[in-house]
C-alpha distance (Angstrom), angle and dihedral (degrees) to the residues before:
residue distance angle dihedral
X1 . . .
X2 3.52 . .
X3 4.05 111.8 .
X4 4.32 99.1 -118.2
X5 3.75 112.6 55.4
X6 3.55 119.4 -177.1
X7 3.90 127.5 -158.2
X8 3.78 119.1 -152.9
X9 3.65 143.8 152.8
X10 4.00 138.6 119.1
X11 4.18 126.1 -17.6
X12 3.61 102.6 -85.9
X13 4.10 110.9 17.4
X14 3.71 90.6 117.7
X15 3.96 95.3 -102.7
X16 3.92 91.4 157.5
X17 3.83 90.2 58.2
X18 3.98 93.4 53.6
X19 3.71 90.1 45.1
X20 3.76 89.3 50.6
X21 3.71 94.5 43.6
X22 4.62 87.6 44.8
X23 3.91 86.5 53.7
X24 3.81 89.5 47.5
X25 3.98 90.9 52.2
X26 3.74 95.4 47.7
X27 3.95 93.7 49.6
X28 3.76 91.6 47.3
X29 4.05 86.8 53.5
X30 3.68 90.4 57.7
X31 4.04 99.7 -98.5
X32 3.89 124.0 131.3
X33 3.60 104.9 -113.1
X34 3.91 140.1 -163.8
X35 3.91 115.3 -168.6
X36 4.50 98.3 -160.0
X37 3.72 107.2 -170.1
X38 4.14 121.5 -165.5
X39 3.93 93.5 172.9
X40 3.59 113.0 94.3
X41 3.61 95.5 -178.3
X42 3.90 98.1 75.8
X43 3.98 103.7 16.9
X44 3.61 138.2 -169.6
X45 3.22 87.3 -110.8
X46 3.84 92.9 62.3
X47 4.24 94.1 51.1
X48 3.40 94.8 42.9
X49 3.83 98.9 45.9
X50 3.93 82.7 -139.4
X51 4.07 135.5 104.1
X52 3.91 121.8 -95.5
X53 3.58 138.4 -169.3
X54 3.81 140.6 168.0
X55 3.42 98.0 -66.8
X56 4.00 133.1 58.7
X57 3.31 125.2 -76.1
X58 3.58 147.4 -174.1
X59 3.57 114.1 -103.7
X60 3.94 106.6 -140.9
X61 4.27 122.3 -112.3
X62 3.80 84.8 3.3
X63 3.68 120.1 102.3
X64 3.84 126.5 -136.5
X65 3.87 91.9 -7.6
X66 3.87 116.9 112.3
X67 4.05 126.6 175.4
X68 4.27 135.2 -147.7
X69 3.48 122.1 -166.9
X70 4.31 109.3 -163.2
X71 3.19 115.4 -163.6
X72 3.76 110.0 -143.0
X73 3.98 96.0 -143.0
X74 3.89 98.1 53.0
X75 3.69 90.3 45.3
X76 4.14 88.7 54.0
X77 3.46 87.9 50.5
X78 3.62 94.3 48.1
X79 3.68 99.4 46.5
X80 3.87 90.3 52.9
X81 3.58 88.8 59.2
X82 3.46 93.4 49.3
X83 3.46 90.5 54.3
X84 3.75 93.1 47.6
X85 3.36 104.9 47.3
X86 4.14 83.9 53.7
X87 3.96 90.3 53.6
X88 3.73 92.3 43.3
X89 3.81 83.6 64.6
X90 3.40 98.1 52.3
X91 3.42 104.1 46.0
X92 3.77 137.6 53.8
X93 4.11 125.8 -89.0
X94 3.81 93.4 -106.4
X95 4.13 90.3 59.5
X96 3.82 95.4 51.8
X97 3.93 96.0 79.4
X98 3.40 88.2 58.0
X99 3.81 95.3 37.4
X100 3.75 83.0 60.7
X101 3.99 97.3 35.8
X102 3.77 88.0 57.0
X103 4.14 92.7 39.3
X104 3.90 82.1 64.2
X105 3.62 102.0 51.1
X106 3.95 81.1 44.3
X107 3.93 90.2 64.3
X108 3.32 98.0 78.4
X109 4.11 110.7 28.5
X110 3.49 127.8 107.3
X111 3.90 108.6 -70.3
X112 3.50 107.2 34.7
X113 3.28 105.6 95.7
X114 3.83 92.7 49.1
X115 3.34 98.6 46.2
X116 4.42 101.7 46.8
X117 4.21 79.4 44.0
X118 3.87 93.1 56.7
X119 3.55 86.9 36.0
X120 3.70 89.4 64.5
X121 3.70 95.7 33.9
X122 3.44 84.8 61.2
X123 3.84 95.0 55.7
X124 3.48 95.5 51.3
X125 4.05 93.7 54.9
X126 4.01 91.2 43.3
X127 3.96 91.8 49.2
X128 4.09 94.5 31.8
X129 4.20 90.2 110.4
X130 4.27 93.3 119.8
X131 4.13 87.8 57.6
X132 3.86 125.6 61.9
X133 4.74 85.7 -165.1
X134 3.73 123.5 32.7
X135 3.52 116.3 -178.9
X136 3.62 127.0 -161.0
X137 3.81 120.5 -154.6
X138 3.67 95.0 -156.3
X139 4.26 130.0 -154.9
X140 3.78 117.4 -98.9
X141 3.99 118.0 -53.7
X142 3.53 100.1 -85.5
X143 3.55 101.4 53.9
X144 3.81 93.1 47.8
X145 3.58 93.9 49.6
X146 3.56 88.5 55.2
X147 3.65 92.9 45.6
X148 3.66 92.2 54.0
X149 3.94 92.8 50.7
X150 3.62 94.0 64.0
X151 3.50 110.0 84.3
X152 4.25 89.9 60.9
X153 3.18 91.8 47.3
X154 3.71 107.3 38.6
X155 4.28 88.3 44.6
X156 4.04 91.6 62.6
X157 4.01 91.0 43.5
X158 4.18 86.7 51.4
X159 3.69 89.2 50.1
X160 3.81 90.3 52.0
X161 3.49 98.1 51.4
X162 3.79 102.5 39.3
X163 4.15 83.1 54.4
X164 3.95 86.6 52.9
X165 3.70 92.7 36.0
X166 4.25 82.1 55.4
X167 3.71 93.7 36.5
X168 3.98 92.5 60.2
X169 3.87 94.8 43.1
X170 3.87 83.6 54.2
X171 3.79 92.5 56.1
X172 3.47 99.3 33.3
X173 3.84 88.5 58.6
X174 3.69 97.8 45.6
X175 3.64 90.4 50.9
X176 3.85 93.2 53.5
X177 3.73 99.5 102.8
X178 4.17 121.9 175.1
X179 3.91 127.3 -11.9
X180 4.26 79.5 -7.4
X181 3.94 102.7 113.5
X182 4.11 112.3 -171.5
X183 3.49 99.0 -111.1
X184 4.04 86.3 -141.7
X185 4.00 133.7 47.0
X186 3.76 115.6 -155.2
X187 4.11 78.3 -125.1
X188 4.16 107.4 78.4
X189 3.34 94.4 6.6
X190 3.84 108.3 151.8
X191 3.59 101.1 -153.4
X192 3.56 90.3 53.2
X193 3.96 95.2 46.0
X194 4.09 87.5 43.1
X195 4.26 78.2 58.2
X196 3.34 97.3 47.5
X197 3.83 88.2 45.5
X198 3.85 91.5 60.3
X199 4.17 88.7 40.9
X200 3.67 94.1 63.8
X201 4.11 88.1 38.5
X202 3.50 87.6 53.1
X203 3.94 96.7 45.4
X204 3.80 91.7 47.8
X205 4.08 87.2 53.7
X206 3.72 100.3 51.3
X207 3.81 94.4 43.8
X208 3.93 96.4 44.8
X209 3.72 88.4 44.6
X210 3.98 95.5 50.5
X211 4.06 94.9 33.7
X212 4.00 104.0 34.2
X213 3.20 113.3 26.2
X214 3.79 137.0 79.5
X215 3.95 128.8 -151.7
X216 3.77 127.0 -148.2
X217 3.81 131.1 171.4
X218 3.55 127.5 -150.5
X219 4.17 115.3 -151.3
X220 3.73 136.6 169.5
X221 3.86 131.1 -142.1
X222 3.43 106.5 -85.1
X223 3.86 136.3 84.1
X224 3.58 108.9 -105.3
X225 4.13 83.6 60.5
X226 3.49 99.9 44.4
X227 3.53 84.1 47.6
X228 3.54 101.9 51.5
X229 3.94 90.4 40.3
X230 3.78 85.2 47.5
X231 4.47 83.2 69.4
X232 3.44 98.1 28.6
X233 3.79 86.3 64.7
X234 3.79 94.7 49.7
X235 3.83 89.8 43.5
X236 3.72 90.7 58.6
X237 3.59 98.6 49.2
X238 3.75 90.6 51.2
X239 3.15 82.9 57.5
X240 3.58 100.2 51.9
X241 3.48 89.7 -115.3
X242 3.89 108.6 110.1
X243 3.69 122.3 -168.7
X244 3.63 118.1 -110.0
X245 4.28 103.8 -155.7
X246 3.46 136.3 -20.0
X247 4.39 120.8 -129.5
X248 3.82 107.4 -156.5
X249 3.66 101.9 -160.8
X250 3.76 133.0 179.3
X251 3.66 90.6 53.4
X252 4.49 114.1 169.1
X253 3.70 118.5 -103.8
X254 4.35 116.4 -128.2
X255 3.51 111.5 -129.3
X256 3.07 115.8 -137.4
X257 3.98 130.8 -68.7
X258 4.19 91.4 -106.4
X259 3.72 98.4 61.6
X260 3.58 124.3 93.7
X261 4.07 100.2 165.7
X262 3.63 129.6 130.6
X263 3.97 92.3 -102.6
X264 4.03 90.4 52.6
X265 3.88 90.4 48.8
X266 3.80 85.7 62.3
X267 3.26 103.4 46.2
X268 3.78 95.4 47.2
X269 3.76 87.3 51.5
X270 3.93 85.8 47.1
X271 3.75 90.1 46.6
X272 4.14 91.8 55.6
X273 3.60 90.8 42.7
X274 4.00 95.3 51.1
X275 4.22 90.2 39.5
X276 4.18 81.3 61.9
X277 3.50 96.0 50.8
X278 3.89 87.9 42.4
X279 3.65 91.3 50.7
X280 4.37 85.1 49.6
X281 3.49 90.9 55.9
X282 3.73 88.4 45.5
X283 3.60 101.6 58.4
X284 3.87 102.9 14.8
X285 3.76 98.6 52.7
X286 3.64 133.3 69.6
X287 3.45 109.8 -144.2
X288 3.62 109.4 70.0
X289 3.99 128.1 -110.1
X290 4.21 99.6 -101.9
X291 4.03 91.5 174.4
X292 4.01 143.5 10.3
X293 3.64 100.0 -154.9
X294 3.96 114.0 -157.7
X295 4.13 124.8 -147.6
X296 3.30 119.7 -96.3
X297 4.08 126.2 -141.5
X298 3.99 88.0 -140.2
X299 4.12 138.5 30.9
X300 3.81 106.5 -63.4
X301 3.89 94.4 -117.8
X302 3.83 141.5 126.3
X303 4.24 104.3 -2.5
X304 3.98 89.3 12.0
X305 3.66 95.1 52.9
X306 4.01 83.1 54.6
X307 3.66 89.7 50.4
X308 3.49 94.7 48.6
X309 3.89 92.1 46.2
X310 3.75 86.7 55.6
X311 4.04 94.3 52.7
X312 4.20 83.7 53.7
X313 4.12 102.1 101.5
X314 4.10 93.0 -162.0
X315 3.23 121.1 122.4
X316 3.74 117.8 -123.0
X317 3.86 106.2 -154.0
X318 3.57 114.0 121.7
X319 3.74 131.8 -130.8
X320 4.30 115.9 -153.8
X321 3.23 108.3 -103.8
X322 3.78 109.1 -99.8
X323 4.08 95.2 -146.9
X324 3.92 111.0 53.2
């Protein structure tokens, strides 16, 4: 399978828990593996009882896994920078207050958390040589379908503004007339170099994201997740990025045949309910069912993450990467 594997689905569904327990698989079959979580509501950190930061890791007493945890706000912030210190060099000292005025209002619009996440996504597949798997535990549905949009969208908006970037070196040059140098050549410019930059960041994105990588979503029994999966699935394909299996997790436990109580009336009547939606996802879906995760009376960690690894049916042979 291809070598970056990304989990996604719903707020909630447990998707850091299968990513955990994916990583955890791979490593015990012998591959080099990097766990990359986005969701700061159920870290790393949490499954494997054990500090993470933004870069790899070691996870302890397991061999040839290691884990990041990005947090989403520092990697705004840090991608804003970026991007102003570049324009700072590009333009003159009177412009960089309001470089930096309009940076700020920038933090918080529309945008900016998907595009400093893919940004860093990005990264990690270009500079992902020490591990044959990464897996990315990804931020709720929306966000990720978002993310994964970018690089079509952002490649055609490149293209139009290195050919207006060109177009107005062109005319500013043929207007220059007398002692009146152009104070740019369309050779060395640095706008146009910072485009082409992005271009071939852009091109490497789309065409690792469509050749080597491999998209699951994790749901649980209930409508509002089949629902969302439901459009999630669509979204992908529209994308050209089809969904290899689904994991429902979460699922009820039957008690036992003997009790008649209250609390075992519910959960058979939870049971039948969830075995419908099971069966919907079963036959109305696509992407075929690859797990039925079970509840668990404690936090799936340590000898329940290796239980839940085990109940995972996807394979963990990995292809080379086609884009280096």
């Amino acid at each position: 399978m291809e070598p970056f594997v990304f989990f996604g689905g719903k707020g909630g569904v447990g998707k850091t828990t299968v990513s955990c327990a994916y990583g955890l698989k791979c490593a015990r079959d012998g591959h080099r593996t990097l766990v990359v979580s986005t969701d700061p509501a159920h870290s790393v950190t949490d499954v494997f009882d054990q500090p993470f930061g933004d870069s790899p890791r070691p996870v302890e007493g397991i061999e040839g896994l290691e884990a990041m945890q990005i947090d989403p706000e520092d990697e705004v912030t840090r991608h804003l920078d970026e991007i102003r210190q570049d324009l700072s060099e590009q333009v003159s000292a009177s412009m960089v207050n309001e470089i930096n005025r309009q940076l700020e209002m920038a933090h918080g619009t529309p945008g900016a958390y998907e595009s400093a996440l893919f940004d860093r996504f990005v990264e990690v597949m270009r500079t992902a040589d020490d591990y044959d798997r990464v897996v990315f535990d990804t931020a709720p549905s929306g966000s990720t379908l978002r993310l994964l949009g970018l690089p079509d969208l952002l490649e055609d908006w490149i293209d139009r503004l290195m050919y207006k970037r060109r177009t107005s070196i062109d005319l500013f040059e043929k207007a220059a007339v007398g002692n009146n140098e152009p104070r740019r050549v369309m050779e060395g410019d640095p706008v146009l170099a910072r485009l082409e930059e992005r271009k071939s960041f852009f091109e490497f994105a789309g065409s690792t994201l469509h050749d080597d990588a491999a998209f699951f979503l994790v749901v649980t029994p209930d409508e509002l997740s089949l629902n969302e999966t439901e459009r999630s699935i669509a979204d992908l394909r529209e994308k050209d990025l089809p969904v290899r299996g689904l994991v429902a997790n979460k699922l009820t436990p039957s008690p036992d045949p003997d009790e008649n109580g209250r609390g075992a009336r519910y959960l058979r009547e939870r049971v039948a309910t969830e075995a419908k939606r099971l069966e919907t996802i079963r036959t109305a879906f696509d992407p075929p069912l690859v797990a039925e995760i079970g509840w668990r009376s404690s936090e799936i960690k340590g000898d329940l993450l290796d239980d839940v690894a085990a109940e995972l049916d996807i394979e963990t042979a990995v292809e080379p990467p086609t884009h280096a």
